[in-house]
VODRENLUM-738281 format. One line per 3 residues: their letters; for each residue x, y, z of N, C-alpha, C, CB. Coordinates in Angstrom, 2 decimals. Last residue first. Glycine has a CB too. Example, Ala and Ser with C-alpha at 12.3 -4.5 7.8 and 13.67 -1.06 7.14 Angstrom:
SA = 12.85/-2.25/7.08/13.67/-1.06/7.14/12.90/0.03/7.87/14.08/-0.60/5.72 | 13.19/-5.69/7.80/12.30/-4.50/7.80/13.20/-3.30/7.80/11.31/-4.47/9.05
This chain:
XXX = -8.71/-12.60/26.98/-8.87/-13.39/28.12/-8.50/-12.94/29.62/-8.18/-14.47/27.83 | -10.11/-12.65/23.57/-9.64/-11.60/25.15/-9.86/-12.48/26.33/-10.77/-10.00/25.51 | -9.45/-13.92/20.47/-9.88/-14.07/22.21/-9.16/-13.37/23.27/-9.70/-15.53/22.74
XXX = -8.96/-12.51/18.67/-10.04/-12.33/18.52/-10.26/-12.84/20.41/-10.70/-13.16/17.07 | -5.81/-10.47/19.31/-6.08/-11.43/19.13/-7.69/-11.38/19.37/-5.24/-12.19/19.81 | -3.94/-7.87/19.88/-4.42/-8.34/20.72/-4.60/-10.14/20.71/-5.46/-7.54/20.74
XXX = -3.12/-7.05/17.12/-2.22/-6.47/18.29/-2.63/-7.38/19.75/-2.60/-4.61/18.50 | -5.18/-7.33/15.06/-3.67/-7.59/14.67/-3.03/-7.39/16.02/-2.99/-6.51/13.44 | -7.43/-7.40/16.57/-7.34/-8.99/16.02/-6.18/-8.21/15.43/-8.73/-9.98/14.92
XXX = -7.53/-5.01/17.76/-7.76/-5.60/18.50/-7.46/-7.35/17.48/-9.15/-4.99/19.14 | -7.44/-3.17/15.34/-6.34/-3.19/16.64/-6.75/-4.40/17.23/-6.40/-1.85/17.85 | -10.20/-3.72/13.95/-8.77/-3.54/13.65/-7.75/-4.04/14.64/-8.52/-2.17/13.47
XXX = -12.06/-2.96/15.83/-11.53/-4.46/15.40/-10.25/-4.66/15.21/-12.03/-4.95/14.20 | -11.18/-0.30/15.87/-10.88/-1.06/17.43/-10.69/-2.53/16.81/-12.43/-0.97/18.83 | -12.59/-0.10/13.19/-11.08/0.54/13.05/-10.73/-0.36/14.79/-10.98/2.95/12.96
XXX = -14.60/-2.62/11.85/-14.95/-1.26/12.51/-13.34/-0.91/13.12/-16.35/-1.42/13.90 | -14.94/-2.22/8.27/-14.54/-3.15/9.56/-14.25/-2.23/10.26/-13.39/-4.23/9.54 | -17.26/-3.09/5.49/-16.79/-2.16/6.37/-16.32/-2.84/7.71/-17.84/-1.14/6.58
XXX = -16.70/-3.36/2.30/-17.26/-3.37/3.44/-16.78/-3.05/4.62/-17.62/-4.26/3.55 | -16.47/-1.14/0.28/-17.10/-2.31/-0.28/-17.91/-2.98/0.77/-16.10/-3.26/-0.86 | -14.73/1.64/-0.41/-14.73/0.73/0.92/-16.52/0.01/-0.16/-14.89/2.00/3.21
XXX = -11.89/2.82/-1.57/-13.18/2.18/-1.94/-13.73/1.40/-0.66/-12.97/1.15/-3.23 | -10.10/5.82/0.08/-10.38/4.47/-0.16/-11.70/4.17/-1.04/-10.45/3.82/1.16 | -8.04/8.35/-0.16/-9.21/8.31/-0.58/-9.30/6.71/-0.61/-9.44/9.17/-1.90
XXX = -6.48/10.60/1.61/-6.27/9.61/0.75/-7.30/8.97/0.44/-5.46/8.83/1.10 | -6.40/14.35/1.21/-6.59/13.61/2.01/-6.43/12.15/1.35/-7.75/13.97/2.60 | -4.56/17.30/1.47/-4.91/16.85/0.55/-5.35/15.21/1.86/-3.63/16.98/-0.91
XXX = -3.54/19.13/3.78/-4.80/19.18/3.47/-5.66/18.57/2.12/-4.89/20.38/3.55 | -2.05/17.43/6.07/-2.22/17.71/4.90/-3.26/18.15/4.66/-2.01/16.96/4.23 | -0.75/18.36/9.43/-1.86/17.78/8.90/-1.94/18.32/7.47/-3.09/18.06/9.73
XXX = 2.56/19.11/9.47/1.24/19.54/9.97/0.38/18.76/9.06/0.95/21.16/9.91 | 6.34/19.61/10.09/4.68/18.85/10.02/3.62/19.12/10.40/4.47/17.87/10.51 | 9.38/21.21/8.99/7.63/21.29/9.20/6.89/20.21/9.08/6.90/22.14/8.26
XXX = 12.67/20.69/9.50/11.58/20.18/9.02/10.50/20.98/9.16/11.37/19.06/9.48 | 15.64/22.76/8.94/14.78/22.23/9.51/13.42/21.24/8.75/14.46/23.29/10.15 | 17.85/22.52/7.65/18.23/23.30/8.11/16.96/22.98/9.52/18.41/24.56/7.11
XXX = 20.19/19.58/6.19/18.61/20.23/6.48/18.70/21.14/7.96/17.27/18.73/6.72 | 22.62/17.90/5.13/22.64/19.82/4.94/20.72/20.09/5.48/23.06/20.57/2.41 | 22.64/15.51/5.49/24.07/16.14/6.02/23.66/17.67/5.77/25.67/15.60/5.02
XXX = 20.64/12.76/4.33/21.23/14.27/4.71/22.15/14.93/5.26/20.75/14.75/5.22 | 19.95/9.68/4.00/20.70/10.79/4.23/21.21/11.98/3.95/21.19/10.60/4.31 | 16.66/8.18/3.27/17.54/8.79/2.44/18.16/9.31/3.61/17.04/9.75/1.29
XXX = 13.77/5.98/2.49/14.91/6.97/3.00/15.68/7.41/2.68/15.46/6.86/3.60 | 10.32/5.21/2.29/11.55/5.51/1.45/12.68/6.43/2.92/10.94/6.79/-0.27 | 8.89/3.82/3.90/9.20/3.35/3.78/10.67/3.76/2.86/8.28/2.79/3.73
XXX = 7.22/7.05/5.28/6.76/5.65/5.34/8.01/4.55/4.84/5.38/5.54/4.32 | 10.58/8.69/4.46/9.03/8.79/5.13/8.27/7.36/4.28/8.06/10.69/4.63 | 12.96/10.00/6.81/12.16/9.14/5.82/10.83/9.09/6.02/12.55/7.83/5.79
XXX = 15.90/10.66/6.95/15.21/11.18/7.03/14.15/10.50/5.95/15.69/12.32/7.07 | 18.56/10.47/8.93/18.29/9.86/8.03/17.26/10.49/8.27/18.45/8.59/7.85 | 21.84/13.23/9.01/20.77/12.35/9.28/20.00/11.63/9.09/20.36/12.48/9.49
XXX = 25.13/14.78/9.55/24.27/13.55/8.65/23.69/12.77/9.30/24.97/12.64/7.80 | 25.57/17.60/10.80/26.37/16.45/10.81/24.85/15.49/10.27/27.28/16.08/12.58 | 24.87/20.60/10.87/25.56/20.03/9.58/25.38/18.48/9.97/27.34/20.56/9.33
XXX = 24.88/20.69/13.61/25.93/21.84/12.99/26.30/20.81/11.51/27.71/22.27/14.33 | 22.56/20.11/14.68/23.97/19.49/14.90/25.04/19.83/14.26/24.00/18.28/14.71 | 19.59/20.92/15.45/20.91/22.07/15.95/22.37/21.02/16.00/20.54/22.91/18.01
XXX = 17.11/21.70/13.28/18.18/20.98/14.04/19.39/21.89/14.55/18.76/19.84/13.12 | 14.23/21.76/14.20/15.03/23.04/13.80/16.21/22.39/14.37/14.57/24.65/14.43 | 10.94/21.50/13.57/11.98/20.78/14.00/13.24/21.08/13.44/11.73/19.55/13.83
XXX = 7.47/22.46/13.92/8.84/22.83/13.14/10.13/22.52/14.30/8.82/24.74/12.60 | 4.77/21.94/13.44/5.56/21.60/13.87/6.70/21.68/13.33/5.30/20.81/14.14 | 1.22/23.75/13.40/2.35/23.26/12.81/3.82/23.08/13.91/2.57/24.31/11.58
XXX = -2.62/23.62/13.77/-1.07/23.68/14.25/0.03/23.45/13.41/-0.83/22.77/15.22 | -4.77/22.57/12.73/-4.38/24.06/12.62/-3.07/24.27/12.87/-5.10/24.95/13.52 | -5.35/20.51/13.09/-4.89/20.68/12.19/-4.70/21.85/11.86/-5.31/20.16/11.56
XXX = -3.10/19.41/16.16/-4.47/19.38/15.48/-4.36/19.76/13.96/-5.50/20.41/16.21 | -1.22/17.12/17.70/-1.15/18.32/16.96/-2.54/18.14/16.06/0.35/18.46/16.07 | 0.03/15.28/20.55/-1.35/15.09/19.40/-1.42/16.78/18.91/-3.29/14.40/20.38
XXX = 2.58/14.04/21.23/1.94/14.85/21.14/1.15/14.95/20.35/2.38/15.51/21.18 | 4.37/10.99/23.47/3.65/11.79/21.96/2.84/13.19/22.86/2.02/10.41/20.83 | 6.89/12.19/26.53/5.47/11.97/25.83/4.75/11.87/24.67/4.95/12.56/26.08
XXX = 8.69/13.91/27.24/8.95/12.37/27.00/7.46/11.53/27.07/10.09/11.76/28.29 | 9.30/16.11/27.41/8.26/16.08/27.41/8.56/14.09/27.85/7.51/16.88/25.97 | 13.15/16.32/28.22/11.96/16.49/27.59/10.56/16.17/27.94/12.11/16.01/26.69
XXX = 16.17/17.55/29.55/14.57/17.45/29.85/13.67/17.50/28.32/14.07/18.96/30.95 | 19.21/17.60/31.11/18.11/17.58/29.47/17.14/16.97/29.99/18.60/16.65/27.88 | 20.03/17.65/33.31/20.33/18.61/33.12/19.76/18.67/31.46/21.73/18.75/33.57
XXX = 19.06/15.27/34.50/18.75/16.98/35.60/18.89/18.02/34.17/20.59/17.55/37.31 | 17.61/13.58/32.34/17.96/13.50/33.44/17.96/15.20/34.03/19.28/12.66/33.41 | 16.76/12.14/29.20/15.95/12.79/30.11/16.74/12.56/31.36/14.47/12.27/30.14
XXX = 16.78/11.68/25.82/17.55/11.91/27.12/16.95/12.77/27.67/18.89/12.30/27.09 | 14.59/9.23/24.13/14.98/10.87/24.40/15.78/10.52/25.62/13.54/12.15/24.73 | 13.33/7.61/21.80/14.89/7.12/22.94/15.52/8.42/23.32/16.39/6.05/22.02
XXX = 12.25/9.01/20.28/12.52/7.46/19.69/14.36/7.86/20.84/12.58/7.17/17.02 | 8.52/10.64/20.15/10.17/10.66/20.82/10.48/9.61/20.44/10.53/10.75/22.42 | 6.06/11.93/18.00/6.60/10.84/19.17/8.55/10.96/19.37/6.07/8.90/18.45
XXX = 3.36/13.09/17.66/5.14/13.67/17.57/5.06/12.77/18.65/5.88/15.60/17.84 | 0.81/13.46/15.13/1.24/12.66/16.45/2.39/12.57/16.26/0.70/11.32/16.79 | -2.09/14.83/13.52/-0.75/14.05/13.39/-0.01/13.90/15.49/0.58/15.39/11.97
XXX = -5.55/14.99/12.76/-4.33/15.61/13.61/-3.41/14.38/13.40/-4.66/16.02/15.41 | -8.48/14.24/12.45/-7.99/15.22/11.87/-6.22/15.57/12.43/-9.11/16.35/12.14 | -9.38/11.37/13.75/-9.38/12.29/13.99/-8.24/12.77/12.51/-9.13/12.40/15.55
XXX = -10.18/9.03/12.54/-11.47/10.30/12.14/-10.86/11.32/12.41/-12.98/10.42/12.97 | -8.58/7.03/12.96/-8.13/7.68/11.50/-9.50/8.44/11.75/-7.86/6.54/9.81 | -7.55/6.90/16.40/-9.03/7.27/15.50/-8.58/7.61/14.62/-10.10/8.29/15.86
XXX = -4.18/6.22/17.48/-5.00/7.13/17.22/-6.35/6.44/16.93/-4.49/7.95/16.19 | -2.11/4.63/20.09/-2.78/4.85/18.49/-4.16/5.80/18.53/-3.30/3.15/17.77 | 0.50/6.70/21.04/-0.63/6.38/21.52/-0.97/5.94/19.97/-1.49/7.56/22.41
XXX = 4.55/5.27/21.51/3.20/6.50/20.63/1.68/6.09/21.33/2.95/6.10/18.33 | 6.62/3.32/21.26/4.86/3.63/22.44/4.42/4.90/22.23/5.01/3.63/24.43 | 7.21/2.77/18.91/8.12/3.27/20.26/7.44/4.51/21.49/9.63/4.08/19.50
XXX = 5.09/1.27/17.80/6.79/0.14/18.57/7.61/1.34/19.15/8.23/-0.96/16.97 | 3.53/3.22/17.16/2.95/2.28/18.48/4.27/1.47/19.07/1.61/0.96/17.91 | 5.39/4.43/15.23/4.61/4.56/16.29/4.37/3.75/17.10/3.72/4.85/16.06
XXX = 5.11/1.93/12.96/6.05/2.70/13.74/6.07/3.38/14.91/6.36/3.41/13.19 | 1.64/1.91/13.73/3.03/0.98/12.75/4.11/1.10/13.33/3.48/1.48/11.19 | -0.41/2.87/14.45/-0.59/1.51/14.48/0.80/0.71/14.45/-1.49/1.14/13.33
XXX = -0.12/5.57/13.11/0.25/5.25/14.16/-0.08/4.30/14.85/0.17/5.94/14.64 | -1.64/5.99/10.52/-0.11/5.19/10.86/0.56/5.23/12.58/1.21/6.12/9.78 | -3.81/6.92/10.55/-3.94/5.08/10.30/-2.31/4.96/10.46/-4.71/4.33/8.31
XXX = -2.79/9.36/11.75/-3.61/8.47/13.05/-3.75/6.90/12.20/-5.63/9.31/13.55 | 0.36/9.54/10.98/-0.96/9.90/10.97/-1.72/9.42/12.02/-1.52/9.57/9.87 | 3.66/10.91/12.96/2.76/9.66/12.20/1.09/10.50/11.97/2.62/7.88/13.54
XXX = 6.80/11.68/13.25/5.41/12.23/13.19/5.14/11.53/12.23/5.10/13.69/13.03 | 9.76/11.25/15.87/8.50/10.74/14.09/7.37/11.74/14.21/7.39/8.66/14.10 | 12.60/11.62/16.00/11.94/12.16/16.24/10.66/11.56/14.88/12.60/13.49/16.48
XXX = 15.96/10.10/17.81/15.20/10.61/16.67/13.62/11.13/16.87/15.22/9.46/15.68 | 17.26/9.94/19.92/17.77/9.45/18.90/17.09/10.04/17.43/17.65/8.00/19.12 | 18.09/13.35/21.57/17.71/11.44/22.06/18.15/10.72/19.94/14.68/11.08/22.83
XXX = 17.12/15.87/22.86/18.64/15.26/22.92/17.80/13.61/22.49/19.76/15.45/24.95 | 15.32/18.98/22.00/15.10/17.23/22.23/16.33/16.97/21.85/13.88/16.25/21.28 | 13.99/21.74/23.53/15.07/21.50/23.19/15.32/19.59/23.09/15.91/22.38/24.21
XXX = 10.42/22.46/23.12/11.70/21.90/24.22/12.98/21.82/23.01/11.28/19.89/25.15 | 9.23/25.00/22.32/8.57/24.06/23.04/9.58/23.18/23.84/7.72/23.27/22.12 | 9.44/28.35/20.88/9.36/27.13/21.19/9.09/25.99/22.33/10.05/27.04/20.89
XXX = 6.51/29.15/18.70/6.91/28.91/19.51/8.04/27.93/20.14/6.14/28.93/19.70 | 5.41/28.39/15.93/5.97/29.25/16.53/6.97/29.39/17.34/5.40/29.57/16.89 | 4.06/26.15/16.73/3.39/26.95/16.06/4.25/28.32/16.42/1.84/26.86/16.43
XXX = 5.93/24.80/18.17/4.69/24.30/18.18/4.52/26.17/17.86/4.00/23.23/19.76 | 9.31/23.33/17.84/8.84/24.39/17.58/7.22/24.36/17.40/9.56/24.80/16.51 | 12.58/21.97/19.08/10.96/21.44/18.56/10.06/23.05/18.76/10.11/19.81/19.96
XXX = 15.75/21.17/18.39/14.73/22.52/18.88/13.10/21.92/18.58/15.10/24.27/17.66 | 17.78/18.56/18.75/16.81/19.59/17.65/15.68/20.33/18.62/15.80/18.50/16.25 | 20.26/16.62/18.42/19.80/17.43/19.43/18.97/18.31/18.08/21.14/18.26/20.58
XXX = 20.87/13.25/18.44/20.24/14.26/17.63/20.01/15.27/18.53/19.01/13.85/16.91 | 23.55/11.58/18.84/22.60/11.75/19.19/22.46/12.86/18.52/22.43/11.65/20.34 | 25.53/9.04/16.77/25.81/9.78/17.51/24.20/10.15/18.39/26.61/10.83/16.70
XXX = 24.83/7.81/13.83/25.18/8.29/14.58/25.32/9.13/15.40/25.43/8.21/14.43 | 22.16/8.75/12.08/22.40/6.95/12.28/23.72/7.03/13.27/22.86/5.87/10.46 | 19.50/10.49/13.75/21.19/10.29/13.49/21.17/9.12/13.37/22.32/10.70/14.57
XXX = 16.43/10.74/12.33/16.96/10.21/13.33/18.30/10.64/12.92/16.66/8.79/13.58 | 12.94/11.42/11.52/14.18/11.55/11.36/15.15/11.27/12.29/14.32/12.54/11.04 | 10.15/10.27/9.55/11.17/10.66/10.79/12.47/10.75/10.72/11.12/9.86/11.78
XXX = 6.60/10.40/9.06/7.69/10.44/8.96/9.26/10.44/10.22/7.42/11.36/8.27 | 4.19/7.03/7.91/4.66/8.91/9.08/6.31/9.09/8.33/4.98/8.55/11.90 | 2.15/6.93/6.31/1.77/6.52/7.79/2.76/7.51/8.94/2.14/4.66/7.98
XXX = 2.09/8.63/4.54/0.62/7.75/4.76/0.65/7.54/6.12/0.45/6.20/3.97 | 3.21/12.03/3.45/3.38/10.31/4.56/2.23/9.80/4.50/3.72/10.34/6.44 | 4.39/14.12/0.87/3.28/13.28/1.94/3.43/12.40/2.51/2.30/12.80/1.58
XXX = 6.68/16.69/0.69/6.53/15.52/0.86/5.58/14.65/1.86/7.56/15.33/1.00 | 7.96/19.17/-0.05/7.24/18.92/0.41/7.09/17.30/0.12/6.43/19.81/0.17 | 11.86/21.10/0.14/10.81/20.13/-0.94/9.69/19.96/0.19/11.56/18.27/-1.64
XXX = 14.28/23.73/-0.45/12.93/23.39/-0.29/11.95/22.13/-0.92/12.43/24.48/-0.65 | 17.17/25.32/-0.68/16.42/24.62/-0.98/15.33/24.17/0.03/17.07/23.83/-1.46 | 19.25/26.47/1.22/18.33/27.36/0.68/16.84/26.61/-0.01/19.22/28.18/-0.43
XXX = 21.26/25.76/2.03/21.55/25.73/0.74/20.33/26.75/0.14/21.62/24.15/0.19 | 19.63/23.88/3.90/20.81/24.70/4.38/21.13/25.79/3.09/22.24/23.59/4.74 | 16.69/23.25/3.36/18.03/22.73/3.73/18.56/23.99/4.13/18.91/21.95/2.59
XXX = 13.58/21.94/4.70/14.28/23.58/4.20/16.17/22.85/4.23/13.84/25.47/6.00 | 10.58/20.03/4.20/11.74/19.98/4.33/12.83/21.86/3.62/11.95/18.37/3.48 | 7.30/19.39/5.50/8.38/20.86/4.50/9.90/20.59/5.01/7.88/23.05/5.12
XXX = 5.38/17.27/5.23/6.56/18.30/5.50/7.10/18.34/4.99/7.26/18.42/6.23 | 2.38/16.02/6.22/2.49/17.08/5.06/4.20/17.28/5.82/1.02/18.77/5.02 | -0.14/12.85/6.60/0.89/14.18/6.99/1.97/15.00/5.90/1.92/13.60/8.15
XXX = -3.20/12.78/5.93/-2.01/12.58/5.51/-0.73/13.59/6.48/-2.17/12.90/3.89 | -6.51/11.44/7.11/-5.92/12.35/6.88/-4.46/11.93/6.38/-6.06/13.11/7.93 | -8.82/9.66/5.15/-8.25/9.76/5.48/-7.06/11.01/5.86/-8.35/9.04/5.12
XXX = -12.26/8.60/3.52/-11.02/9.72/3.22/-9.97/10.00/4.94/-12.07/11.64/2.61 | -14.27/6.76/1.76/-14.16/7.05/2.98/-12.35/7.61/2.49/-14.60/5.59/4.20 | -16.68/6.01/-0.10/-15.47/6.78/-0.57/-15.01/7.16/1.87/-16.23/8.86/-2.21
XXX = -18.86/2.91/-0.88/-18.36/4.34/-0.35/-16.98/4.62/-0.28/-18.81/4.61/0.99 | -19.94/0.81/-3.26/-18.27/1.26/-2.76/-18.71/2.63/-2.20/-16.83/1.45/-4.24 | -22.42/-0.72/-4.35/-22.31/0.33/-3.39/-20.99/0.51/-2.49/-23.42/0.13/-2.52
XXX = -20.41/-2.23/-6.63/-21.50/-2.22/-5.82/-21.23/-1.69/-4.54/-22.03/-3.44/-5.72 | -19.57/-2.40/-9.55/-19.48/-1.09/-8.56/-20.54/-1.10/-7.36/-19.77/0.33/-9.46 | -18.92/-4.62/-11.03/-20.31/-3.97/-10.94/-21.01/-2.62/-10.07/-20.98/-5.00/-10.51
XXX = -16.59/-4.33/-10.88/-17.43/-4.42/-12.48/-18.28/-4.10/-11.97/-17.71/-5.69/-13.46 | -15.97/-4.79/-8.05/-15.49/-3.51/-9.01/-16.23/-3.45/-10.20/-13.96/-3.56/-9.47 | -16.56/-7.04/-8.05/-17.46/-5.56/-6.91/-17.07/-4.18/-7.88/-16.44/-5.22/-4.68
XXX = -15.52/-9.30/-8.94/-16.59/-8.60/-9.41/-17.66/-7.63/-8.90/-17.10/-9.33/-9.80 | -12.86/-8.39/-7.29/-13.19/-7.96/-8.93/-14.33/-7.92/-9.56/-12.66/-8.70/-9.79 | -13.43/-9.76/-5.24/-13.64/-7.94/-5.23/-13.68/-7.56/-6.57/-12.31/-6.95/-4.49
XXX = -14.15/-12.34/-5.66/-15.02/-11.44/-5.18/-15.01/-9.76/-5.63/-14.82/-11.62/-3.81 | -11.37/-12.88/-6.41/-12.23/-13.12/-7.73/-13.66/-12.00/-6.98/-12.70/-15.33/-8.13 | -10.32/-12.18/-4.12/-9.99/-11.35/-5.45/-10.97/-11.36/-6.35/-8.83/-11.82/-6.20
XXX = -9.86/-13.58/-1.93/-11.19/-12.96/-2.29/-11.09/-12.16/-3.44/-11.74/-12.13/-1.21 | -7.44/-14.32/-1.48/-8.02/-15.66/-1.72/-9.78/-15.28/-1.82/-7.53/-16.84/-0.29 | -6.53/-12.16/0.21/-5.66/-12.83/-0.85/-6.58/-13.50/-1.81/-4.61/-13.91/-0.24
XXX = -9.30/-10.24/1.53/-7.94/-11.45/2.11/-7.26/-11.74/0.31/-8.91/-13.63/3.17 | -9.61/-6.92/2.29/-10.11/-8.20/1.56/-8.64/-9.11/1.95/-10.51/-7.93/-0.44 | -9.12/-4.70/3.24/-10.58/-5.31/3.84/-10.46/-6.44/2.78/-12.24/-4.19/3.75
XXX = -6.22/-3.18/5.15/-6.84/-3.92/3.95/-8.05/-4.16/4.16/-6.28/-5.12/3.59 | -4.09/-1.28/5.85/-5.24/-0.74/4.85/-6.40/-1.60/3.97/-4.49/-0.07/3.83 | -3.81/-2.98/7.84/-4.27/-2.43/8.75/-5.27/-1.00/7.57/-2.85/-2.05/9.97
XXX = -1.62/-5.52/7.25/-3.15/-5.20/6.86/-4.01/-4.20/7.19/-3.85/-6.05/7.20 | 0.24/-7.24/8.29/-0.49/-6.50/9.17/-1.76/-6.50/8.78/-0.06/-5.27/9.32 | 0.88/-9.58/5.94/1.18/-8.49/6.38/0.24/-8.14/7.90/0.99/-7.54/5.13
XXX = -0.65/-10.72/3.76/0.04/-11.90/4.92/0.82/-10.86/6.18/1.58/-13.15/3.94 | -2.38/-9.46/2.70/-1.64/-10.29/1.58/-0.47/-10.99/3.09/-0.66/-8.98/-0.14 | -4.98/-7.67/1.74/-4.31/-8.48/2.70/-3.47/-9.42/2.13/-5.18/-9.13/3.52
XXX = -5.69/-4.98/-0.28/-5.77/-6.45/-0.20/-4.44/-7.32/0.90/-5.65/-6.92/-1.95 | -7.26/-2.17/-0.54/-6.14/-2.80/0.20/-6.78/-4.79/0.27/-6.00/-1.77/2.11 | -7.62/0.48/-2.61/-8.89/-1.02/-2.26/-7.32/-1.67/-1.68/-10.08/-2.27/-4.22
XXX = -8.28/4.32/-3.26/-7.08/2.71/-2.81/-7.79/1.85/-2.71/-6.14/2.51/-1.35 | -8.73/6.09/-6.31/-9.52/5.66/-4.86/-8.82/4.06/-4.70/-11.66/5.63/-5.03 | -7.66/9.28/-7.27/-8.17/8.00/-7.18/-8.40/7.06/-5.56/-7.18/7.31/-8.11
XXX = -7.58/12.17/-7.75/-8.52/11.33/-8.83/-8.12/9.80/-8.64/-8.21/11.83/-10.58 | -6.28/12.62/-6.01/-7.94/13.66/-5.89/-8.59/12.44/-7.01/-7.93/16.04/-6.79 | -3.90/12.35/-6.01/-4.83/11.47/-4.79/-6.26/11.96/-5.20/-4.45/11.94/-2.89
XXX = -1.62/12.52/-7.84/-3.28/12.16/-8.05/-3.90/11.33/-7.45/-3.67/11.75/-9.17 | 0.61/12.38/-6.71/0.18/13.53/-7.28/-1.19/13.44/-8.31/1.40/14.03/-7.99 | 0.99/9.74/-5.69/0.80/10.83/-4.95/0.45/11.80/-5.45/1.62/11.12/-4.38
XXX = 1.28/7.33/-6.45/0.13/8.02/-6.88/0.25/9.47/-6.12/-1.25/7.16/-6.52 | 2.92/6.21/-5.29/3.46/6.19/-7.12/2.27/7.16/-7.15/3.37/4.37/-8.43 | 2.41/6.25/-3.19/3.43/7.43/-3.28/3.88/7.11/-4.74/4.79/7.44/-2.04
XXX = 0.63/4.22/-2.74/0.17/5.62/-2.38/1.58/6.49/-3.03/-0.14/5.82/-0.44 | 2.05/2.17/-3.26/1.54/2.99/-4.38/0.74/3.90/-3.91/0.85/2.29/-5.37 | 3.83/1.75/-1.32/4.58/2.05/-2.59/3.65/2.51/-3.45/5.31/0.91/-3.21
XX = 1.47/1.47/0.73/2.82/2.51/0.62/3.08/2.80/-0.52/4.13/2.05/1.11 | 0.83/-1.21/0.00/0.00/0.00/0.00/0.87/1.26/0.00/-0.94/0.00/1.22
């Protein structure tokens, strides 16, 4: 699902995802492997598919150099040192907010904070809600560095600007599944996209199911 949300990225308005389970998580899917012949003939006959829409996360990458790119996440983004520790300014609309020493820093959606997220105890979200989620990945916290050492739920008015302070030195920086190193970003921005991802939904599984038969299991005991 990843790889072709982001072959499609620059025509989310004109299409609509159908996730097929294929031995994975699944967490975009409603059909199993071994229902194809089914969904294909849902598709010929277009039977009552609602359009259900998702939020995306949005950042603005600024280098050093002056340059500028934007780039959508399905499920999130992040950035880390593959050495050493990251120290970066965290910035809530402006403002700033803490100074973060630790390894790295994500911002997920609410359908991606099931993924990455949740393995470095993020909260999972409601894909209804409208807002992205800043999680910590192994912060230093004693007398003399202090962080929140908490996610943060950012609405969609808000923005998040992550303003490194390692004088240059090379980071990885990725989103859902692509990466890449840097050595020149001056800062990031995340804030809720205002372009959204668009599913076929055929049938419907209620999002707690979800969590609860990939993370839990159908018997609660």
């Amino acid at each position: 699902m990843l790889g072709a949300f982001h072959h499609y990225a620059d025509q989310l308005a004109f299409v609509r995802f159908i996730g097929v389970h294929t031995g994975h998580l699944g967490f975009y899917a409603d059909w199993q492997h071994f229902e194809i012949d089914e969904l294909i003939d849902s598709l010929v006959n277009d039977e009552d598919a609602r359009t259900v829409k998702y939020p995306l996360l949005e950042a603005h990458v600024r280098y050093t150099d002056g340059r500028e790119e934007r780039v959508l996440a399905l499920n999130e983004a992040a950035i880390k040192r593959p050495l050493g520790t990251l120290v970066a300014d965290v910035y809530i609309q402006g403002e700033l907010f803490e100074r973060f020493r630790g390894d790295g820093l994500t911002a997920s959606t609410p359908t991606g904070s099931t993924a990455y997220n949740k393995a470095i105890g993020g909260a999972v979200m409601h894909p209804s809600l409208d807002a992205i989620q800043l999680a910590e990945i192994a912060s230093i916290n004693s007398r003399v560095f202090r962080t929140l050492g908490s996610p943060l739920i950012i609405g969609n008015h808000e923005v998040i600007r992550v303003q490194l302070e390692n004088d240059g030195a090379a980071v990885t920086l990725s989103f859902d599944h692509l990466s890449k190193i840097a050595s020149n970003i001056d800062w990031i921005e995340f804030r809720v996209s205002k372009t959204k991802i668009q599913f076929a939904e055929y049938r419907h599984m209620h999002f707690w199911h979800r969590v609860q038969s990939s993370f839990i299991g159908t018997e609660v005991k």
